[in-house]
SELO-564054 format. One record per residue: x, y, z of N, C-alpha, C, O in turn; residue in three letters. Coordinates in pm, whole numbers. Atoms other than C-alpha are relative to their C-alpha. Layout:
BEGIN
R    n_xx    n_yy    n_zz   ca_xx   ca_yy   ca_zz    c_xx    c_yy    c_zz    o_xx    o_yy    o_zz  type
R       X       Y       Z       X       Y       Z       X       Y       Z       X       Y       Z   ALA
...
! end
This chain:
BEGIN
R    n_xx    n_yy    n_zz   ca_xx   ca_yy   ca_zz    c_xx    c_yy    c_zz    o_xx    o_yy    o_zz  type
R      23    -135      51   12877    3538   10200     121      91      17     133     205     -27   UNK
R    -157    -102     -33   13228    3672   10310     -60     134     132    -169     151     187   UNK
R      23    -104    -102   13258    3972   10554    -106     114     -18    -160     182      69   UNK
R     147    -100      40   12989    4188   10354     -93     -69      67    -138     -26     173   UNK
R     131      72     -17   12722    3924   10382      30      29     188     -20     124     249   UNK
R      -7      22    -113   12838    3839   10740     -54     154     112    -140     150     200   UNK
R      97     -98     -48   12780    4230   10853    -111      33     -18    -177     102      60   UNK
R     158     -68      16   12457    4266   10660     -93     -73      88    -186     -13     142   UNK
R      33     100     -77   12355    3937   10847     -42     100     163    -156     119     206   UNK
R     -23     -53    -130   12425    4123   11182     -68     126      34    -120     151     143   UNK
R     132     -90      -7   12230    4427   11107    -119     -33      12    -203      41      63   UNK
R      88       4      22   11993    4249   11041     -75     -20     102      -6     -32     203   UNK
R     106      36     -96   11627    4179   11271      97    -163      62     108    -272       4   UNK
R     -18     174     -59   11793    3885   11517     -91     -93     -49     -47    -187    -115   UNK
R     102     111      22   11463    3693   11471      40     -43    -174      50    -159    -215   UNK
R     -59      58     119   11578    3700   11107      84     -63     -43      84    -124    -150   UNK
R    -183      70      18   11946    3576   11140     -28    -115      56      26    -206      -8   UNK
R      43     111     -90   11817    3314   11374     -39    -114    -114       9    -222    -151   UNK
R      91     139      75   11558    3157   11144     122     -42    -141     129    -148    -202   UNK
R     -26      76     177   11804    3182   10804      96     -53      80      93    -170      41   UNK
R    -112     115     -54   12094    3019   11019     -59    -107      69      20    -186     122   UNK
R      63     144     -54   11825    2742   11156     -38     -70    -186      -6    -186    -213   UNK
R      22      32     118   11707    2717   10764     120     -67     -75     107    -163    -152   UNK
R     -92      13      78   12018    2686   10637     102    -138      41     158    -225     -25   UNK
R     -82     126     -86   12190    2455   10911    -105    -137      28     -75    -256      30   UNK
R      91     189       4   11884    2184   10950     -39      24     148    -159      35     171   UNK
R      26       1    -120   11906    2218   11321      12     111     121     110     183      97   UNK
R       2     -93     -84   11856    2455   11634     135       9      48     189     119      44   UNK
R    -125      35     -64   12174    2339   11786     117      35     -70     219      64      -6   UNK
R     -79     -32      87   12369    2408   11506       1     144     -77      90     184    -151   UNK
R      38    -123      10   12226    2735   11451     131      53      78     234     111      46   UNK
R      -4     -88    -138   12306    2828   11781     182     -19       8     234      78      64   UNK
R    -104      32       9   12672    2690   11744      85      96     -95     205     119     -86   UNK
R    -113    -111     105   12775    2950   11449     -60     107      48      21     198      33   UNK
R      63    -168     -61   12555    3267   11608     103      -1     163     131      97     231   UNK
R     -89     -14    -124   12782    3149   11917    -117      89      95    -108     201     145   UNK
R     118     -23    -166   12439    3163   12179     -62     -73      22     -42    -180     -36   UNK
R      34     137     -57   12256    2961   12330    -155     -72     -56    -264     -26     -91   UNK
R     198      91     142   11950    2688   12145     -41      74      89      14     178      53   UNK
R     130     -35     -78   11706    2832   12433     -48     140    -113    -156     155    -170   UNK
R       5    -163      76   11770    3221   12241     -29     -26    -158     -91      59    -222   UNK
R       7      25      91   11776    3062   11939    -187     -68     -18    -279      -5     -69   UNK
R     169      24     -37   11414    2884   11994     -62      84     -13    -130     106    -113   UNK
R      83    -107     -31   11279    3166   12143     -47      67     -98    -164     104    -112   UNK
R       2    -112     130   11342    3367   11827     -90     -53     -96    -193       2    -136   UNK
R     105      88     112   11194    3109   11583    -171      10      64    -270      54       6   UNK
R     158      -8     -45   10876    3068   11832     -68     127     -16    -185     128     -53   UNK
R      18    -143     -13   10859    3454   11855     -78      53    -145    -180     121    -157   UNK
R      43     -29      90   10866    3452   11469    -123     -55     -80    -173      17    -167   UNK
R     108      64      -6   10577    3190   11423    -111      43      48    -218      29     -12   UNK
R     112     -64     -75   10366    3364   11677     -23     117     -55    -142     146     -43   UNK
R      24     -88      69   10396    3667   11486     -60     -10    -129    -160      51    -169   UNK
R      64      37     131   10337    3544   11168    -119     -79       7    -197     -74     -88   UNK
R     124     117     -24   10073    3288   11282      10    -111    -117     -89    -144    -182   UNK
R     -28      94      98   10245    3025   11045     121     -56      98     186     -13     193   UNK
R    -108     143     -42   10464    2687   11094      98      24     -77      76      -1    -195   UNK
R    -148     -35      82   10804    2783   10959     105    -116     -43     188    -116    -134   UNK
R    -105     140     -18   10982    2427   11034    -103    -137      75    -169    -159     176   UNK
R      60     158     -58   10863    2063   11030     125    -106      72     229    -153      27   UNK
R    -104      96     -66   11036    1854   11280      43    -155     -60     -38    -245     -41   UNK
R     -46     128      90   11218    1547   11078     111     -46      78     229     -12      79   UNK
R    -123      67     -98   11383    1343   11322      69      79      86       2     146     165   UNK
R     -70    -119    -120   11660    1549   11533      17     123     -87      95     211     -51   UNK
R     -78     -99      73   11675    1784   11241    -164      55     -38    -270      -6     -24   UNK
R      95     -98      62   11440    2061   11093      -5      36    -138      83      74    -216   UNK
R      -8       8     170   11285    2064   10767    -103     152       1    -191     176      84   UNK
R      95    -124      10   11130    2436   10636    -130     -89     -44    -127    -202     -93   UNK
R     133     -49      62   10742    2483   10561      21      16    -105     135      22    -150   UNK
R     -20     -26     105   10638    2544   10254     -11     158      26      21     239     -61   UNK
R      30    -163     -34   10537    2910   10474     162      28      20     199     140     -17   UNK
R     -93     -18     -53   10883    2876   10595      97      26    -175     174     116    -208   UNK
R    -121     -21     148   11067    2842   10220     -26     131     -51      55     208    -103   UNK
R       1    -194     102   10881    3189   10093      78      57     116     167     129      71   UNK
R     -60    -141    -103   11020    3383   10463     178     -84     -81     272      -8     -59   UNK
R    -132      40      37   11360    3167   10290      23     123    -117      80     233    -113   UNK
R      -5     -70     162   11350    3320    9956       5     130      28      91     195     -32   UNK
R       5    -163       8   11246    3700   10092     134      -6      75     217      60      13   UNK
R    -129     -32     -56   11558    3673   10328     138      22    -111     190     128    -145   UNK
R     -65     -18      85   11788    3602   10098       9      95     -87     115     150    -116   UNK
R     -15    -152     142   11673    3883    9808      37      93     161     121     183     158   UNK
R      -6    -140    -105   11666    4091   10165     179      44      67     216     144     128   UNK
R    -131      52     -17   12049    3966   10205      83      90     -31     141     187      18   UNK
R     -48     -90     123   12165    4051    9897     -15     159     -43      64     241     -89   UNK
R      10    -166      32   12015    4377    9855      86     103     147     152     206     130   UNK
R     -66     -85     -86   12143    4510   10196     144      -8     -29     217      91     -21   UNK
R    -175       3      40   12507    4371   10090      20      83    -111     133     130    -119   UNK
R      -4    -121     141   12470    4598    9772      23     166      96     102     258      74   UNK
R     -21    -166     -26   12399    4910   10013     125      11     113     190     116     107   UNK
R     -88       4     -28   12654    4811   10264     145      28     -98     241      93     -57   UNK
R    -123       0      60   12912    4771    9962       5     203     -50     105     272     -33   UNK
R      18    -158      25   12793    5172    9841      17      78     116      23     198      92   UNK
R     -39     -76     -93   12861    5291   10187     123     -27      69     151      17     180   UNK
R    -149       8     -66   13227    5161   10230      31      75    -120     122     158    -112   UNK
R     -78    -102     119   13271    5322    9878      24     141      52     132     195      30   UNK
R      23    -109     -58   13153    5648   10073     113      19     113     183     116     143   UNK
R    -107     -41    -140   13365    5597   10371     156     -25     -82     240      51     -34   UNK
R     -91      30      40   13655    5471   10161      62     128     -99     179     131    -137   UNK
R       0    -136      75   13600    5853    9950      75     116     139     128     224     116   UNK
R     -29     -76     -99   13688    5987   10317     134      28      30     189     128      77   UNK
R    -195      -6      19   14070    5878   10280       8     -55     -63      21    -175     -37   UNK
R     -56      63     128   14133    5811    9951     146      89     -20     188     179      53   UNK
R    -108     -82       7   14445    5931    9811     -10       7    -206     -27     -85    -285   UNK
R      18      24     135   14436    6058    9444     198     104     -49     239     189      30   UNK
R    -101      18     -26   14807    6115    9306     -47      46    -199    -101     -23    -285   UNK
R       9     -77     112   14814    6414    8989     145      34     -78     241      95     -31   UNK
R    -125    -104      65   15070    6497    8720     -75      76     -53    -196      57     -65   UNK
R      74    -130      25   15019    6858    8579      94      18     -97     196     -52     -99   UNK
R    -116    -129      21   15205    7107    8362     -12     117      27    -125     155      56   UNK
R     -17    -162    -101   15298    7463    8490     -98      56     -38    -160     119      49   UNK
R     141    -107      16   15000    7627    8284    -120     -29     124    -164      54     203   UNK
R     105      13     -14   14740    7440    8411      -6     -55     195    -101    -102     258   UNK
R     -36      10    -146   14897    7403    8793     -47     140      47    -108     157     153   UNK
R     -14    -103     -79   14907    7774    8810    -164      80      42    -175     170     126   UNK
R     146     -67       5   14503    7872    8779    -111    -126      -6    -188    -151      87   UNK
R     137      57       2   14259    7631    8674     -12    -173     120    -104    -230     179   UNK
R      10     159    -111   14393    7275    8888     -17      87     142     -83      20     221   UNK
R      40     -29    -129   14374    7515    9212    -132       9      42    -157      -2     162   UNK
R     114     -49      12   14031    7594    9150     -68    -164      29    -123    -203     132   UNK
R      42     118     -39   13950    7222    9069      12     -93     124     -87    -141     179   UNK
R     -26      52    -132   14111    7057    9364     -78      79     128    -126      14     220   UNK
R      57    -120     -78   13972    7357    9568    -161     -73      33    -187    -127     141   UNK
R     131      55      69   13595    7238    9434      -8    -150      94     -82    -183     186   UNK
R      38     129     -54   13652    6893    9515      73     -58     139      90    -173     179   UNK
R     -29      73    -118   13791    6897    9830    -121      67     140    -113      61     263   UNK
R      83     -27     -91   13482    7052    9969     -79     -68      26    -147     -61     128   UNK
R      90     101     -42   13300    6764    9913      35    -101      33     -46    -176      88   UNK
R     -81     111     -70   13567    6507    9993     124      75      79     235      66      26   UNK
R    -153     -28     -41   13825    6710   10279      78     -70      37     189     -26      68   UNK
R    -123      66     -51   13979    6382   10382      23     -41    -113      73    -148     -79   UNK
R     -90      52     130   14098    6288    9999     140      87      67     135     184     142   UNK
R     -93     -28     -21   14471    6324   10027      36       1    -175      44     -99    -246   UNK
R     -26     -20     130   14550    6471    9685     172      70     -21     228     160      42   UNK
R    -154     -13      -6   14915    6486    9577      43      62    -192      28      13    -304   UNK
R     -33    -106     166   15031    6747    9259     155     -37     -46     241      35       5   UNK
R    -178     -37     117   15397    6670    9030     -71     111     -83    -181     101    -138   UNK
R     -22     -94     108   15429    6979    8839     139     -45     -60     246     -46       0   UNK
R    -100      -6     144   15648    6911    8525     -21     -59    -126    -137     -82    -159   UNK
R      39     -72     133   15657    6904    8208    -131     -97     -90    -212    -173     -37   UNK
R     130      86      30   15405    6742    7996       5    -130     -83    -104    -187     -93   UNK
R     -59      78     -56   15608    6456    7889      -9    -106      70     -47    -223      64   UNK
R     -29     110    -140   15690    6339    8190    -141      19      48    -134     -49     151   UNK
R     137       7     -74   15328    6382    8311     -70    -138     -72    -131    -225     -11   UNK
R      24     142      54   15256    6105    8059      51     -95      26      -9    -202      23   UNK
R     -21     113     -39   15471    5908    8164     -15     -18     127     -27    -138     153   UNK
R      16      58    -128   15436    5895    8505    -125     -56      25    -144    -151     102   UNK
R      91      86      35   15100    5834    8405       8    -160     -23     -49    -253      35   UNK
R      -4     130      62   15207    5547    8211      49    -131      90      17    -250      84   UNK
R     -63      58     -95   15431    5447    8499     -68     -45     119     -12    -107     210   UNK
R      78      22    -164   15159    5413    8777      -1      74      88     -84      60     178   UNK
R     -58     -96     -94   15306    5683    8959     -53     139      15     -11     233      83   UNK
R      87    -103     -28   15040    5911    8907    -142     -79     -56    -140    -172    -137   UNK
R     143      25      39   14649    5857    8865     -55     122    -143     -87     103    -260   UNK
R      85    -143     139   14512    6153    8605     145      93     -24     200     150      70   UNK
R     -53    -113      92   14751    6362    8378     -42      73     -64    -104      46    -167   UNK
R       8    -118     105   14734    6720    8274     112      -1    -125     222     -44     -88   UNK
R    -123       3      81   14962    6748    7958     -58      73    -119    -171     123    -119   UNK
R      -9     -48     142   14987    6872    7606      36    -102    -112     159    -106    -112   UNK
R      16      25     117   14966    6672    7294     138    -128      35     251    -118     -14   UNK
R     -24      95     -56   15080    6327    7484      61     -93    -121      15     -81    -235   UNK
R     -10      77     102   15251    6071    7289     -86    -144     -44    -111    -217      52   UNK
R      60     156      90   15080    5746    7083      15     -97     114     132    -125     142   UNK
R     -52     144    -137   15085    5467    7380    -130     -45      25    -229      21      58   UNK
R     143     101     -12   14822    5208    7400      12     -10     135     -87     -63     186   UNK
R      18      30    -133   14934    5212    7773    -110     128      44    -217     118     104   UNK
R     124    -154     -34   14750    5584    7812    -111      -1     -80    -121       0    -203   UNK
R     145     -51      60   14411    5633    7761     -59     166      -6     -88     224     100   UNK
R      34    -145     -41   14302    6018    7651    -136      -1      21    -197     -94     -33   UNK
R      87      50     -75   14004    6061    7825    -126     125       4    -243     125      40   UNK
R      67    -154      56   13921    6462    7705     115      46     -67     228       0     -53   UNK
R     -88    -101     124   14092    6697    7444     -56      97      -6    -176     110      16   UNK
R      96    -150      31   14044    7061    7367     119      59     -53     223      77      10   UNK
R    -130     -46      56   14271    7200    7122      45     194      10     -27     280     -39   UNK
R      -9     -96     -19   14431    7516    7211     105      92    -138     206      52    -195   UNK
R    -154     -88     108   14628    7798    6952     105      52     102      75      97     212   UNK
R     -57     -54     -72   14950    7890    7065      23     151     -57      12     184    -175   UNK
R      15    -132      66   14999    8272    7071     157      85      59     226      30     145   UNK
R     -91     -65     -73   15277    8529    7155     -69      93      92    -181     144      83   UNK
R      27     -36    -145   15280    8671    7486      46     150      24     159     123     -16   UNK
R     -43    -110      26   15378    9064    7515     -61     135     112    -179     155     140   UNK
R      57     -85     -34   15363    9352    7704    -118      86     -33    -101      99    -154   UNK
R      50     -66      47   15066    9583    7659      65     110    -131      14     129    -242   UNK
R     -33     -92      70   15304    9853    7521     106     -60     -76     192      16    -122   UNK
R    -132       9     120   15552    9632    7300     -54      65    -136    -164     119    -136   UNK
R      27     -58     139   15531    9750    6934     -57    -159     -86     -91    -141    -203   UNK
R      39     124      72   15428    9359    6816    -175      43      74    -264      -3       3   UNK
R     127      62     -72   15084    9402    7063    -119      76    -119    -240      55    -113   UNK
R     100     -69      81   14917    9617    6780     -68     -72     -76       7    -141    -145   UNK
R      62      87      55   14606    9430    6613      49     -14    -132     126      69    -179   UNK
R     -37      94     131   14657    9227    6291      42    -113       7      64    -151     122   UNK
R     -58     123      27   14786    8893    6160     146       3      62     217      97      29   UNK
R    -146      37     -77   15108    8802    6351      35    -135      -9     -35    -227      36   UNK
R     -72     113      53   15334    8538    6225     111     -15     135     103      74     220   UNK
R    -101      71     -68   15620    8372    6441     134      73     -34     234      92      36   UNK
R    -209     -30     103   15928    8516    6152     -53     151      88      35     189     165   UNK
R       4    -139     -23   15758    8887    6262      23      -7     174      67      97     222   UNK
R     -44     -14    -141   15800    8782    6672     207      37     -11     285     102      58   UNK
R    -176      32     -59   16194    8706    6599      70     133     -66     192     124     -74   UNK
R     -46     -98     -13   16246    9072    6492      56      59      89     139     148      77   UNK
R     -18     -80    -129   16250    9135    6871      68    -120      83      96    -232      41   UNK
R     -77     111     -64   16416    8963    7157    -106    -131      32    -204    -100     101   UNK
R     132     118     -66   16183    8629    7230      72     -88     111     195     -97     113   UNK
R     -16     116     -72   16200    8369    7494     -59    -108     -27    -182    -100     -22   UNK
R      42     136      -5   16151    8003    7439     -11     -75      82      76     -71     169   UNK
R      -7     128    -119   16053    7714    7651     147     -51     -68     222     -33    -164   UNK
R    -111     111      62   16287    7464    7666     -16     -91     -32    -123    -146      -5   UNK
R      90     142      66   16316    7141    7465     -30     -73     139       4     -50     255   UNK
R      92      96     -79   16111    6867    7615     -79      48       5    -155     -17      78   UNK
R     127     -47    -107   15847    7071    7684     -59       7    -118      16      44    -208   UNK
R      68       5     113   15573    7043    7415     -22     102     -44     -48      77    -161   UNK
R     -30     -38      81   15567    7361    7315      96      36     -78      81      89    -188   UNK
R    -155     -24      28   15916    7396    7258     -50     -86    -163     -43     -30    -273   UNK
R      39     113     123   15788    7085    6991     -41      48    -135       5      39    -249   UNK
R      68     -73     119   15551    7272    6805      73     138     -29      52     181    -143   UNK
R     -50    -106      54   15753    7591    6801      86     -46     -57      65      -7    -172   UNK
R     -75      19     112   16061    7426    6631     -55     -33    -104      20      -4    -197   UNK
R      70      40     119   15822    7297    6365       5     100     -70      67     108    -176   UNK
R     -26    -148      69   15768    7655    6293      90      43     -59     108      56    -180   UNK
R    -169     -73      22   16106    7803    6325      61     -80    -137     106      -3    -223   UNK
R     -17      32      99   16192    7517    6052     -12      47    -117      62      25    -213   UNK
R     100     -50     127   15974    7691    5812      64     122     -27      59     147    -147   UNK
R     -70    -119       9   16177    8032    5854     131      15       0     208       0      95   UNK
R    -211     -13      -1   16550    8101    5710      26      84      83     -66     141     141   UNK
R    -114     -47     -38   16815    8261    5859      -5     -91     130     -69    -196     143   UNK
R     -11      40    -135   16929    8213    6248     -93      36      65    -170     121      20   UNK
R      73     -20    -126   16746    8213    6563      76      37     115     149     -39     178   UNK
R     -76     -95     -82   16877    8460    6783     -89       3     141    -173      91     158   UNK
R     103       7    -129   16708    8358    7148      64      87     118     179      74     161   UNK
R     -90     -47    -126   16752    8600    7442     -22     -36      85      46       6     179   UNK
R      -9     105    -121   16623    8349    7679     -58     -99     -23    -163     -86     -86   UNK
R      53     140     -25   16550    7991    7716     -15     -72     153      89     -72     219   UNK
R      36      33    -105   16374    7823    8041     -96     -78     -32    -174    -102    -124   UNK
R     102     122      14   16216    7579    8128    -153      13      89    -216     -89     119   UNK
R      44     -78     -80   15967    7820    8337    -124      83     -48    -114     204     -26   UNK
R      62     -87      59   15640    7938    8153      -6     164     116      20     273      66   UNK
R      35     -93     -74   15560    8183    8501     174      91     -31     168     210     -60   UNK
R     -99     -98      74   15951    8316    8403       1      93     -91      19     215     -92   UNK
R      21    -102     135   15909    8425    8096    -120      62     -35    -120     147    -124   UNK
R      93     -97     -32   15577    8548    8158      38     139     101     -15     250      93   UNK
R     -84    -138     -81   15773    8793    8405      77      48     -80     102     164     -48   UNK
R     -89     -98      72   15994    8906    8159     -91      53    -108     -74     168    -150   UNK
R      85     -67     121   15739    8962    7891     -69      97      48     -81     201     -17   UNK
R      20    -137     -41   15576    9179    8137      59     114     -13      -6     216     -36   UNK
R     -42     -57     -37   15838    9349    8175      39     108    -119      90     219    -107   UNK
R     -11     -50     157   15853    9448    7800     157     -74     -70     221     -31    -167   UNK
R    -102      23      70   16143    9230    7744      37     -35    -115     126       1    -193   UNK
R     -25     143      81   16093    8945    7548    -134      -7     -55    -215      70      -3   UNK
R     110      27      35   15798    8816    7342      -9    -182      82      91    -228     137   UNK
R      -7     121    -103   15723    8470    7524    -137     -75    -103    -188      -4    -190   UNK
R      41      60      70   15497    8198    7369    -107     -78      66     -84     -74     187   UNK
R      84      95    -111   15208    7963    7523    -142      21     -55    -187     102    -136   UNK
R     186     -45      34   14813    7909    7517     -37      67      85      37      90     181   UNK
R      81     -49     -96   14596    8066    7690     -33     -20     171     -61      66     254   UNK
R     -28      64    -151   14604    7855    8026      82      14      55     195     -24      23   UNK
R    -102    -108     -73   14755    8040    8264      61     136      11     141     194      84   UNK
R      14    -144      81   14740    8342    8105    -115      77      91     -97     199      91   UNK
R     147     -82      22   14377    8463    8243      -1      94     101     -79     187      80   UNK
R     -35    -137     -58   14493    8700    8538      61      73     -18      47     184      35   UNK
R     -78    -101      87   14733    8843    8343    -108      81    -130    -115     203    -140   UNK
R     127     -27     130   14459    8903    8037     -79      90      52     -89     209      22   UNK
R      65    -125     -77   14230    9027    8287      12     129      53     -58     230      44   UNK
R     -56    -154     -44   14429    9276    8456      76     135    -108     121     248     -95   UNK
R     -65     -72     145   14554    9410    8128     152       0      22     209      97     -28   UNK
R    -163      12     -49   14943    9310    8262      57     -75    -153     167     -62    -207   UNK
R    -121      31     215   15022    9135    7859    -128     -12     -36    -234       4      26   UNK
R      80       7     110   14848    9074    7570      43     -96    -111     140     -88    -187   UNK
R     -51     107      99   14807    8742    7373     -46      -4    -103    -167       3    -122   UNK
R      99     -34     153   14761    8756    7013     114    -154     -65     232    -185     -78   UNK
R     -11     125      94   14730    8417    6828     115       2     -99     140     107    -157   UNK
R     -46     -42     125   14983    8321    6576     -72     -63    -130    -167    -141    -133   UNK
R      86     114     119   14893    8197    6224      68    -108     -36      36    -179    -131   UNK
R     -64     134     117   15134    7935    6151     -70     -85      37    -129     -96     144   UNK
R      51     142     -12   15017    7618    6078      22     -91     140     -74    -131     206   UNK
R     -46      68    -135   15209    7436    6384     -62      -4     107     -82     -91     191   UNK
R      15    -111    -139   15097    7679    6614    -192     -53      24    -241     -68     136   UNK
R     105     -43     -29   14726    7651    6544    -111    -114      80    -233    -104      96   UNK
R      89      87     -85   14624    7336    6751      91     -56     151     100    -179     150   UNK
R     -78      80     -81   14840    7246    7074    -136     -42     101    -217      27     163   UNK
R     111      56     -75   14616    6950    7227      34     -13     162     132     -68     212   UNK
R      -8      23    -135   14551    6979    7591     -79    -129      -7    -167    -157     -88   UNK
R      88     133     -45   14431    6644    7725      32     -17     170     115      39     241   UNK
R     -12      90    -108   14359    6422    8035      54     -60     -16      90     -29    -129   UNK
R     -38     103      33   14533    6122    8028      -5    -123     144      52    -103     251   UNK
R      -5      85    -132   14470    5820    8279      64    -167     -72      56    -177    -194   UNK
R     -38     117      56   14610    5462    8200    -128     -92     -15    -229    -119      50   UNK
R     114     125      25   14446    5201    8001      36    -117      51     -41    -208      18   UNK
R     -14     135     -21   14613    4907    8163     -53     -23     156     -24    -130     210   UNK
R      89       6    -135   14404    4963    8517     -99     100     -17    -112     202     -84   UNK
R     121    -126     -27   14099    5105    8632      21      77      79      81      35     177   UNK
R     -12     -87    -173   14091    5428    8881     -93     -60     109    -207    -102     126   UNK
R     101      20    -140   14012    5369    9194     -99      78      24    -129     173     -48   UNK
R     110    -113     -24   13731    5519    9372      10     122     -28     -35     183    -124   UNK
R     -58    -119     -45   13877    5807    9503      60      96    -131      19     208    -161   UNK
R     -48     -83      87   14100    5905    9213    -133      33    -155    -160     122    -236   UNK
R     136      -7     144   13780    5791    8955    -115     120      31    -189     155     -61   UNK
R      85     -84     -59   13570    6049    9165      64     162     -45     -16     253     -65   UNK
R     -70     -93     -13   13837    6326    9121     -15      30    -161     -54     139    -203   UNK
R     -29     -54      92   13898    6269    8762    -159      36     -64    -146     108    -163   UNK
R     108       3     -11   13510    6277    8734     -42     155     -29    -103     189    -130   UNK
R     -19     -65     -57   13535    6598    8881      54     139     -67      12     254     -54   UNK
R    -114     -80      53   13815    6762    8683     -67      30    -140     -77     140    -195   UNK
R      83     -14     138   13611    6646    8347    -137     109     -21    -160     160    -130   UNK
R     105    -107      -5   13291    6884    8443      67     106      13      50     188     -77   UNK
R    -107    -159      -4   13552    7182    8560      23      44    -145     -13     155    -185   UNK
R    -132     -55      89   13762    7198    8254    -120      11    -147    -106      59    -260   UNK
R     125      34     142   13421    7117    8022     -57     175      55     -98     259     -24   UNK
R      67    -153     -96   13304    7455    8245      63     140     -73      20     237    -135   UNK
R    -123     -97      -3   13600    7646    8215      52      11    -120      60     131    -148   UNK
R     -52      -8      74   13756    7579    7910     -56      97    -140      21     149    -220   UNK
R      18     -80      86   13511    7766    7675       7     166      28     -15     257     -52   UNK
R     -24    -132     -55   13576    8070    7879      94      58    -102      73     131    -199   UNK
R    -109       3      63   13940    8049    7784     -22      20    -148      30     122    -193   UNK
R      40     -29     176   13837    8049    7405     -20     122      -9      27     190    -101   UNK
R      35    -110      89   13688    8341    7431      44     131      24       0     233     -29   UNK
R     -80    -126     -53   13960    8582    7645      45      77    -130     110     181    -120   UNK
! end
C-alpha cells in the first residue's frame, strides 16, 4: 500500500491490523514478524476479535491459517475501510501541504498596485503559511516567465499566441487618457487620441502592451509625434498627469483611488485599437498547478470575477 496505506494501517483499531496482517500472511507468526510484536499479542487480538464478534474468523490448515467464510466478509470490509481512510489521509496532507506551499506570481504595475494586494491579502487569511512571491514587470515578460516555469499564475495584457500558455480568464478593458481634473482635454465628449497630442502626453514604453496598441493608433494619424515623456512607469506618469502635465494613457486598473478621490479623470478613447486591451490570467499548459499555487489561482479567479465589474463601471 506504500506509506499512505502503511499510516492508515496504523491508525487503525490494532485488533484490525492484526487480523488483516494474519489474513493476508496465512500465519500468526508471520503476522507478528512484519507488525514487529510478539505471536502471544498477535493471538490475543484475533481471540479478542472472535469473542467479540462471536464468529470463527480462521480455520487452522496445517501450520498455516485459512479465513472463514465470517472471516473473508471482516476481509472485504477492511479493505473498502483501508482504502477509504487512505483517500482522507491523502486530503489531509493536501491541507497540511496548503500550510507551506509556495505560490510564485508575475504581475504588471496596474494590477500590482490595487487589486493583487487585496487578493493576496484575502488569501493569506486563510492560508498564512503560503509563501507567495510577486515579479512586477511588464506584461510580456510576465508571459514568459510564465512560459518559462519561473512563475505559477500571470497577470498580463493581451499575452502572445503560445500553445505553451494556457489563458485561463479574460476581461477586455478600453484604454483611456489619463488627465488632471482641471486640464482643458477632461471636458465631457468624444475624445480621440490625434485631439490628446495637441497637448504634452506621456507614453509607456515599447514592450509594454500598451505602448502596442497605442502605436497602432498613432499609425492612423499624420504628422509627427511630439512625446514629452516616455517611461516605463505607469505610477510615473500617473504623477505627472496629476500634476496637470501630461495626458498619460492606461485602463482603468490602477486607476480607482485616483478616480475616487477626484485626483484625474479617465475618459475612454474611441479609436478602434484602443477599444479592447485584454487583461488575462495566464498559467502554463505544459504542467498542472500544484496545490498551493492551484488554490491561489482559484482564489484570484473569484476576486477579479468580483472586482472587475466594479471597474467597468468607475
Amino acid at each position: 500500500m506504500g506509506q499512505g496505506g502503511d499510516r492508515s494501517r496504523s491508525l487503525y483499531a490494532p485488533a484490525m491490523r492484526y487480523f488483516y496482517a494474519v489474513a493476508e500472511l496465512g500465519s500468526i507468526r508471520a503476522a507478528a514478524r512484519e507488525l514487529n510484536v510478539a505471536s502471544s499479542a498477535v493471538n490475543r487480538q484475533i481471540l479478542w476479535l472472535e469473542e467479540a464478534l462471536d464468529l470463527q474468523l480462521f480455520e487452522r490448515v496445517g501450520r498455516g491459517l485459512r479465513l472463514s467464510p465470517a472471516g473473508e466478509v471482516l476481509l472485504a470490509h477492511v479493505r473498502r475501510t483501508y482504502s477509504d481512510f487512505e483517500g482522507t489521509v491523502a486530503e489531509l496532507d493536501a491541507l497540511k501541504g496548503l500550510r507551506r506551499g509556495t505560490v510564485s506570481v508575475a504581475t504588471v504595475e496596474s494590477l500590482a498596485e490595487t487589486i493583487l494586494p487585496d487578493i493576496i491579502g484575502t488569501f493569506r487569511k486563510t492560508y498564512p503559511g503560503i509563501h507567495v512571491a510577486v515579479t512586477v514587470t511588464s506584461a510580456q515578460q510576465a508571459a514568459a516567465l510564465v512560459e518559462a516555469a519561473e512563475a505559477d499564475v500571470g497577470f498580463t495584457f493581451d499575452p502572445p499566441r503560445n500553445a505553451a500558455l494556457s489563458v485561463a480568464f479574460a476581461h477586455d478593458l478600453p484604454i483611456g487618457a489619463v488627465m488632471s481634473p482641471g486640464h482643458d482635454a477632461a471636458r465631457a465628449g468624444p475624445l480621440t487620441l490625434a485631439d490628446c497630442l495637441r497637448y504634452p502626453i506621456a507614453l509607456p514604453a515599447r514592450g509594454l502592451s500598451l505602448r502596442t496598441r497605442l502605436d497602432a493608433a498613432l499609425a492612423r494619424i499624420p504628422g509627427n509625434l511630439r512625446t514629452y515623456v516616455e517611461a516605463n512607469s505607469l505610477s510615473f506618469m500617473r504623477a505627472l498627469a496629476r500634476r496637470g502635465m501630461v495626458i498619460s494613457f492606461q485602463t482603468r486598473i490602477g486607476l480607482e483611488k485616483d478616480l475616487e478621490a477626484g485626483t484625474l479623470v479617465f475618459r475612454p478613447l474611441t479609436d478602434a485599437p484602443l477599444q479592447q486591451d485584454r487583461f488575462v490570467i495566464v498559467t502554463s499548459s505544459m504542467r498542472a498547478l500544484a496545490l498551493a499555487p492551484g488554490m491561489f489561482f482559484d482564489h484570484a479567479m473569484i476576486a477579479l470575477k468580483d472586482h472587475l465589474p466594479t471597474i467597468d463601471a468607475i
